[in-house]
C-alpha positions in Angstrom: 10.0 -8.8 -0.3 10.3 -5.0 -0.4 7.2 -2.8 -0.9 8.6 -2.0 -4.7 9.1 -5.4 -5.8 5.7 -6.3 -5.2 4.8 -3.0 -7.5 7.3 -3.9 -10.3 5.7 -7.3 -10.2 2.1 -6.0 -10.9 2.9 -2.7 -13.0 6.7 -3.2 -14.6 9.6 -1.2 -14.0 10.2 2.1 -15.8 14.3 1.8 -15.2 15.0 5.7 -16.5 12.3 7.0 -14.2 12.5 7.3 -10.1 9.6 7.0 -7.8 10.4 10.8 -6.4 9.3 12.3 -10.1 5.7 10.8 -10.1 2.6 12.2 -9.4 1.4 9.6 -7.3 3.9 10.3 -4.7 3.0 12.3 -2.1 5.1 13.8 1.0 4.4 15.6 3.9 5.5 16.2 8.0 4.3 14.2 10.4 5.5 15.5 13.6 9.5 15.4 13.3 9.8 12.9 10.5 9.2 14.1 6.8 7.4 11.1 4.8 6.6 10.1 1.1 3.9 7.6 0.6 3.1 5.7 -2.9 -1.1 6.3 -3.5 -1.4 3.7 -5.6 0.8 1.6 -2.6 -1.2 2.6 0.1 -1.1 5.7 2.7 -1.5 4.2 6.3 -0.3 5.5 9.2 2.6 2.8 10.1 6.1 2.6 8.5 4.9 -0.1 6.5 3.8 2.4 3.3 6.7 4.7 3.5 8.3 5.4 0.6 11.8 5.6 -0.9 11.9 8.7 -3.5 14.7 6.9 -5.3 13.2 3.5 -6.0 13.0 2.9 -9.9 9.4 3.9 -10.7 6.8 0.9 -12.0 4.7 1.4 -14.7 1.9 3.5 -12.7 4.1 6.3 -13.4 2.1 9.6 -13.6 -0.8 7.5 -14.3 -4.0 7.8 -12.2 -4.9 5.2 -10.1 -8.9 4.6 -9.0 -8.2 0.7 -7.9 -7.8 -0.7 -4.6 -4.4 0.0 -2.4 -1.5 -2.5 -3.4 -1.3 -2.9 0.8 -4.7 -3.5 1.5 -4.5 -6.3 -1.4 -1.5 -8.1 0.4 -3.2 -9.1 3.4 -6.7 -10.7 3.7 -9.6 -9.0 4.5 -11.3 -9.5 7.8 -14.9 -10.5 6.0 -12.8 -12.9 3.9 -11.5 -14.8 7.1 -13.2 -17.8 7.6 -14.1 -18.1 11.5 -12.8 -21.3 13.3 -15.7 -24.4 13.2 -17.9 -23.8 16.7 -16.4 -20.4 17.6 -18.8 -17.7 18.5 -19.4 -14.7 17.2 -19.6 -11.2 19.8 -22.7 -10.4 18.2 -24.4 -13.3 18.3 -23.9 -13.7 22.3 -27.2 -12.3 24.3 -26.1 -10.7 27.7 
């Protein structure tokens, strides 16, 4: 699934507005590449949260965003990750 589908599933689609217009897009140089990111995606440093200026905007157009990164809720946390039965944990092994 692309990175805007996932945001048109949770927000809507605004089909007269373009990602490249909104506030919450943000663009910059990083070394020879020029990159937009989404904020209310996610900015990391991989390819992963690049951003296409003319995607069809969701409905978190121009509107501020204070909630967790879209990215960070597609994959699991590391707390949330059970640990396998009888495996140890680093910190609990004296030296």
């Amino acid at each position: 699934m692309r990175k805007i589908d996932e945001m048109h599933r949770r927000f809507g689609v605004l089909s007269d507005k373009r990602c490249g217009d909104c506030n919450n897009l943000i663009s910059g140089r990083y070394r020879t590449r020029y990159l937009s990111k989404c904020v209310v995606y996610g900015c990391t440093h991989s390819e992963a949260s690049d951003w296409r200026k003319k995607y069809t905007a969701c409905g978190m157009f121009n509107k501020e965003w204070n909630g967790k990164d879209i990215i960070r809720c597609l994959s699991p946390e590391k707390e949330d990750i059970e640990p396998i039965e009888g495996q140890e944990c680093l910190f609990d092994v004296d030296e």
